[in-house]
N, C-alpha and C positions, 0 to 999 in steps of 0.2 A: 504494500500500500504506500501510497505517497507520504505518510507522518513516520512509515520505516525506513523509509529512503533519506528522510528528512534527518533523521534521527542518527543514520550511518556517515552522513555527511559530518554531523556534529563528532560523531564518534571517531572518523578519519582525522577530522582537525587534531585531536586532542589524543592521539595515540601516535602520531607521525611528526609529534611536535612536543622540545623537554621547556618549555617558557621556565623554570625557576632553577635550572640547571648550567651551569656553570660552561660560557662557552669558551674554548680553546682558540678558535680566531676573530673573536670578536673581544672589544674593547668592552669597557664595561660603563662608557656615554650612552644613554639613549640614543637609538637612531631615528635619524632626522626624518624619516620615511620608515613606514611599515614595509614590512619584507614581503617581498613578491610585486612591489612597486618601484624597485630601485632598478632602472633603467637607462643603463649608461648611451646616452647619448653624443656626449663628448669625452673621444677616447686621453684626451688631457686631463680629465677628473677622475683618472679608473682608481687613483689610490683617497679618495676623499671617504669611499666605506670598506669596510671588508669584505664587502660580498655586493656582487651586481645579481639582478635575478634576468630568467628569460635569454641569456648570452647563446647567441647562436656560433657556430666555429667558420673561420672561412674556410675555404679551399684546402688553403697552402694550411691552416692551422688541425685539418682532419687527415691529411695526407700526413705531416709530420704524426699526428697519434697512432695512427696505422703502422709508419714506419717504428716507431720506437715500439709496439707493441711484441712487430714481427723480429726487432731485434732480440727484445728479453724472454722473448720465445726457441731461439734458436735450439739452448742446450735445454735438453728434460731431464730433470729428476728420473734417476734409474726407480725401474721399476718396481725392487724389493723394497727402494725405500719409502715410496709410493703407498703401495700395500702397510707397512708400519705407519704411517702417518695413518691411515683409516683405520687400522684395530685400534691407534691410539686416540683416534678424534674424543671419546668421551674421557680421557684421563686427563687433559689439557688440561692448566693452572684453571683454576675456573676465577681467582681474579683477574686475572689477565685475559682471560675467556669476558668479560663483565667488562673492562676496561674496555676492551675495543668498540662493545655493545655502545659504552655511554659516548664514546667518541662521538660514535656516528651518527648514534640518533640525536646526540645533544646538536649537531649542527644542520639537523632537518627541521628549522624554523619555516613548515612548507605553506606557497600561499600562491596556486595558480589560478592565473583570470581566467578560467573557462565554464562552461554552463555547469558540467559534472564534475568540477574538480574538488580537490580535498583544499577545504579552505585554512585559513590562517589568522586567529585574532589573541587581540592579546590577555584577553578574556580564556583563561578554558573552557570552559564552558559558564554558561551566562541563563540560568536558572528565574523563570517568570511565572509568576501564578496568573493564568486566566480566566480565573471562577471555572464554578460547578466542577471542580474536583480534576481539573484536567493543568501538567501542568509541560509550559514550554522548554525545551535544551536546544537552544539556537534555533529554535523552528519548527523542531519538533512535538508533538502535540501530544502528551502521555495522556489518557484516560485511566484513570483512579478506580472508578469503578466497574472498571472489566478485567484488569490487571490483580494477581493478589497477591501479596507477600509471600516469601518464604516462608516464613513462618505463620500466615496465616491461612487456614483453611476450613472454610466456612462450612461446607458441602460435608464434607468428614470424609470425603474421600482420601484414599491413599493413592501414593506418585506410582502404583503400579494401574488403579483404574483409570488415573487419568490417560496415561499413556498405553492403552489397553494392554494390560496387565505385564508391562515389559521389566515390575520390578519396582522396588526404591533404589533410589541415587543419589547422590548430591546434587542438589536444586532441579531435582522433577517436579517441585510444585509451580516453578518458574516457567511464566510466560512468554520470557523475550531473553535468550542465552546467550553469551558471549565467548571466544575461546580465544585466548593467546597462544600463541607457539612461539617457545622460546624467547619465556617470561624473562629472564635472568633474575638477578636480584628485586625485581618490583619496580623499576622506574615509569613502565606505560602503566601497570596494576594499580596502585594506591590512587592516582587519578584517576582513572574511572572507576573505583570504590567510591571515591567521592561523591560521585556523583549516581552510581548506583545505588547506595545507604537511604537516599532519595526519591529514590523511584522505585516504587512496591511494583514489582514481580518480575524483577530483573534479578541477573545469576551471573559472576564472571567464574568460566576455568581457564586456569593458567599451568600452563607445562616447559618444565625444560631436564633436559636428559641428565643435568648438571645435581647430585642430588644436595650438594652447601646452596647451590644457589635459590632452590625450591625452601628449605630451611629458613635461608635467612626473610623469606617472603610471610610463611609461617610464625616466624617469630614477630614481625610489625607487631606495633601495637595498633596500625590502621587494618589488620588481616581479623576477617569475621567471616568465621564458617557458616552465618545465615545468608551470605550474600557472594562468596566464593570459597572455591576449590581449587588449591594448587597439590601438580602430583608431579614423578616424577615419570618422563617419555621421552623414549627414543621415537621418533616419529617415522625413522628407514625401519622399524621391525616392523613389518605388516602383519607378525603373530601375534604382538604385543595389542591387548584389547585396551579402549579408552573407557574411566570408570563414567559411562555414560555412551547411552544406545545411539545408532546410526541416524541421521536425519533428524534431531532436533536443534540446530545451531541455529541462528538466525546471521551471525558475522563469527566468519575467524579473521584473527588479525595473523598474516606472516609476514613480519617486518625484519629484513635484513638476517635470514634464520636458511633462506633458501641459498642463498650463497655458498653455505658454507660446508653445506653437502657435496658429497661426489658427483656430476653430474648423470650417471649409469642411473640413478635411486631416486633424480627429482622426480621423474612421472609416477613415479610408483609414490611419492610423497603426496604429491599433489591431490593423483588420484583417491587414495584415502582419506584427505583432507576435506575433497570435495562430496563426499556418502556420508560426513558427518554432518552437511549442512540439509536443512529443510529444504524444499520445493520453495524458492525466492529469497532463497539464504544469498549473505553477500560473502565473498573473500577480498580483502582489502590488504595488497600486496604492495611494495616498497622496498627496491632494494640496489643496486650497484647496475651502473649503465658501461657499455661497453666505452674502451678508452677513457673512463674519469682515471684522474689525476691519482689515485692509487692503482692502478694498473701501469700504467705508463714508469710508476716509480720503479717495478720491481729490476733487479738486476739480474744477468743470465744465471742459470742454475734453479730458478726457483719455480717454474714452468713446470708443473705434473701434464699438463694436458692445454690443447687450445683455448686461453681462456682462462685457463681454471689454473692458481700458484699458491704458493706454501707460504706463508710469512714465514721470519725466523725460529718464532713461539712455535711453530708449530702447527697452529691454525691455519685453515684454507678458505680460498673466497676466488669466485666466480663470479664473473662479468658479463650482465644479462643484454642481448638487443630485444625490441620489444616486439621483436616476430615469435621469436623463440617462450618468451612468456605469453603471447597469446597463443601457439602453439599448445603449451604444457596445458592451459587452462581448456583449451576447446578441446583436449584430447579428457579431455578430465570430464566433461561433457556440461563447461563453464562457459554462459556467454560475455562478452564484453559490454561493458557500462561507460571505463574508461581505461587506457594504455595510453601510456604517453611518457616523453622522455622531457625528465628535467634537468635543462642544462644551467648551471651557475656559473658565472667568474668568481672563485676565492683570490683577495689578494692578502699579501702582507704588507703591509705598509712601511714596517719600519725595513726589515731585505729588500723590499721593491719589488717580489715574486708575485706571478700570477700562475694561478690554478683553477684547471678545468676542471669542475667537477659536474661528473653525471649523474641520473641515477633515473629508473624505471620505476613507475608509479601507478598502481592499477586497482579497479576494481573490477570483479567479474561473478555473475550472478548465478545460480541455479536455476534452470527454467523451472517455471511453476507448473508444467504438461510436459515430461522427460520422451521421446521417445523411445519405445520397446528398444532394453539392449544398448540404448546409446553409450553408457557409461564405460559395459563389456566392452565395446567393440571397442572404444578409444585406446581399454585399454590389452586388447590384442595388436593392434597396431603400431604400439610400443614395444 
């Protein structure tokens, strides 16, 4: 419906975006302009902010990303050592595994001008009562009295009749579910507690393979098992069951979490991803565009695969174009709402450096009428 859409919009803002988080290339002045409006128009002013938005690359400046790409591509990572780097993805420091998290996401202040795009304000969300019980989250239009709390259940029914006797769970009483993947420490989570604490019959689950980092989520003092569930999930086992049945998600968030898998496992990630959302569920995805400014940086030697390279930690991350993610998505049997590449200028002001940064942005839907099989088939096709 249109007040969920409304609502996922709200929800893109405020999960794609760290506003009270500590940024790394930003000063700590107010800027002069809201982000997503800084529009360099005179290349004489490119160091007046840290960040230009909307920067398109010329020619000669995509040809160069290409070339340096293909250069730190040349030598690959031998292959036994390849293979250790994947038994070992889940033993990684998991601060260091967290650190890179907060990097990233703390410099997605995202704010594009288009009809569908994930918006940007300085508000996280901005909370309005409308009478008769219904109340607003940037636009969206909760109604109170169709919604009912977790912990409220008028009816006496149990979360196995509701959902025809599939069971009790963590938040089957919940009418509108949320899923993170590759929560880390809580920095997208306690924000939209926030604002879920608020809104009766909403449920967030959050997972990551990481089991300190699921811990320290648990321990918040803002973490309330009436209104979420963190566990711990590898998301590449496709034996590993989620404590919660197939098709009831209404949004998962996978924000800069697909990266960092092999790319052999993404469809099969995806695809599982997407049989846990509802018929008109959203996935709201975010993560590394091909040629940003950390691809370009790596040095020979660190190249597993086209694409795809090892930091020193240990960690791996893959560089998405956005055919290849609406690919992964429509094979998953996800249609598009929005794909699209966001390109930034980072500069430093005091070195004088500039930096290209990319990054792929998407949302894509479950139809609400699946055709016979479609899911199958995408995913024999793979």
């Amino acid at each position: 419906s249109l007040n969920k859409m409304n609502f996922i919009r709200s929800l893109s803002a405020l999960c794609l975006r760290k506003s009270k988080m500590q940024q790394r290339h930003r000063s700590s002045r107010r800027p002069a302009v809201p982000l997503g409006s800084r529009i360099l128009t005179d290349p004489s002013k490119v160091f007046e902010h840290n960040m230009w938005d909307h920067m398109q690359w010329s020619q000669e400046e995509e040809e160069s990303a290409k070339e340096k790409a293909a250069e730190n591509s040349l030598v690959k990572v031998q292959l036994e050592i390849q293979d250790k780097y994947e038994r070992e993805a889940k033993i990684l420091p998991e601060k260091r595994r967290e650190e890179l998290k907060t990097q990233e996401r703390s410099s997605e202040h995202t704010k594009i001008n288009s009809t569908n795009s994930f918006s940007c304000k300085n508000e996280v969300f901005e909370m309005k009562n409308y009478g008769g019980g219904s109340t607003s989250v940037q636009g969206y239009v909760y109604n109170k009295k169709q919604a009912k709390s977790p912990t409220d259940n008028p009816q006496g029914k149990n979360c196995g009749e509701e959902l025809g006797g599939l069971g009790s769970f963590p938040g089957c009483d919940a009418t509108y579910r949320i899923l993170e993947v590759g929560c880390g420490a809580g920095n997208s989570v306690f924000p939209i507690l926030k604002v879920l604490c608020k809104t009766p019959g909403t449920f967030l689950y959050c997972c990551d393979f990481a089991s300190g980092a699921v811990e320290l989520v648990k321990s918040h003092s803002s973490y309330n098992s009436a209104w979420c569930s963190a566990f711990v999930h590898d998301v590449c086992d496709d034996a590993l069951p989620y404590p919660f049945p197939d098709e009831i998600l209404d949004v998962v968030l996978l924000v800069f979490v697909l990266s960092t898998i092999h790319p052999d496992r993404m469809q099969g990630v995806v695809n599982r991803l997407a049989k846990l959302l509802k018929p008109g569920g959203m996935l709201l995805f975010r993560d590394y565009g091909r040629y940003d400014t950390t691809q370009l940086r790596f040095k020979k030697g660190h190249c597993l695969s086209e694409n795809f390279y090892v930091r020193g930690d240990g960690t791996r991350v893959y560089f998405f174009t956005k055919d290849e993610v609406w690919n992964m998505f429509n094979l998953a049997g996800l249609t598009e709402v929005q794909n699209l590449v966001d390109r930034r200028l980072q500069v430093n002001r005091k070195k004088k450096v500039k930096m290209h940064r990319v990054w792929i942005q998407s949302k894509f839907q479950k139809p609400l009428l699946l055709p016979l099989n479609n899911t199958e088939e995408g995913t024999e096709k793979h």
